[in-house]
N, C-alpha and C positions, 0 to 999 in steps of 0.2 A: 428946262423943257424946250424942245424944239418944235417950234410952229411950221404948216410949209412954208410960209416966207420967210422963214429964219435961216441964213446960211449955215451950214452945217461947220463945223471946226475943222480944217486940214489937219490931216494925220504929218505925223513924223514920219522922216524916210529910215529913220534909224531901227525899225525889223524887217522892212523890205530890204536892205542893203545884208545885215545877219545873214535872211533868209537867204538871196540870192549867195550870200557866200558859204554856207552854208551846204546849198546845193551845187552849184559850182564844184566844191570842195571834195563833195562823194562823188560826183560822176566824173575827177579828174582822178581820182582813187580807184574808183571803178577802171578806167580807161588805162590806169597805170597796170592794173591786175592783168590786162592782155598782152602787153610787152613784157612781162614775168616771164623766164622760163618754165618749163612743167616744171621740170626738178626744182622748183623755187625753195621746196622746205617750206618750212613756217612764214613765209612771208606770203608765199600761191594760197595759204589760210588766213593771213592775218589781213593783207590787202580789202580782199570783197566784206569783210565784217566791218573794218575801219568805215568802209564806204558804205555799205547799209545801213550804220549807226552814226552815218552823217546826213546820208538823206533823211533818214526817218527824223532825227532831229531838227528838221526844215521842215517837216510835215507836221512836227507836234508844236511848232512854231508857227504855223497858219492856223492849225486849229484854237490853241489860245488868244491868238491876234483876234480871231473870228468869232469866240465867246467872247470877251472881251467886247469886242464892239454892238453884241449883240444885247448882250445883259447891261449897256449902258442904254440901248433906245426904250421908249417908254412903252406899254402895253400896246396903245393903239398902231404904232411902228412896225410893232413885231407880228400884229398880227394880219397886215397888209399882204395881199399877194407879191409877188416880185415882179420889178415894172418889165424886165428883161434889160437888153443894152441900149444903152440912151443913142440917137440917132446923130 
């Protein structure tokens, strides 16, 4: 259980780095979808999905990072207002 003089545990960088590749990874998909020809065929459709189901996959990987850290803090934590950005 965590006091507030208790320092909290540093996270791993290892889902922030996922995430950012992740997302990186659809909006370079995305961005290749514009240098396509029209006539691409199947690829001017397969592009923007590859890429939407990569970002979305980096959005459902913040959301579990964030239950996750949430459903570890204790009652009285969770039900604190938010202090906003530390100064």
């Amino acid at each position: 259980m965590n006091t507030p003089n208790t320092p909290r545990p540093s996270r791993s960088g290892g889902s922030m780095k996922v995430f950012l590749a992740l997302l990186f990874g659809g909006l370079a998909v995305l961005a290749l979808r514009v240098f396509t020809a029209p006539d691409g065929g199947f690829f001017t459709m397969l592009l923007p999905v590859l890429g939407g189901a990569l970002v979305a996959a980096a959005i459902a990987l913040l959301v579990v990072r964030e239950r996750r850290e949430r459903k570890a803090m204790t009652e009285s934590e969770r039900n604190q207002p938010d202090q906003g950005m530390p100064l």
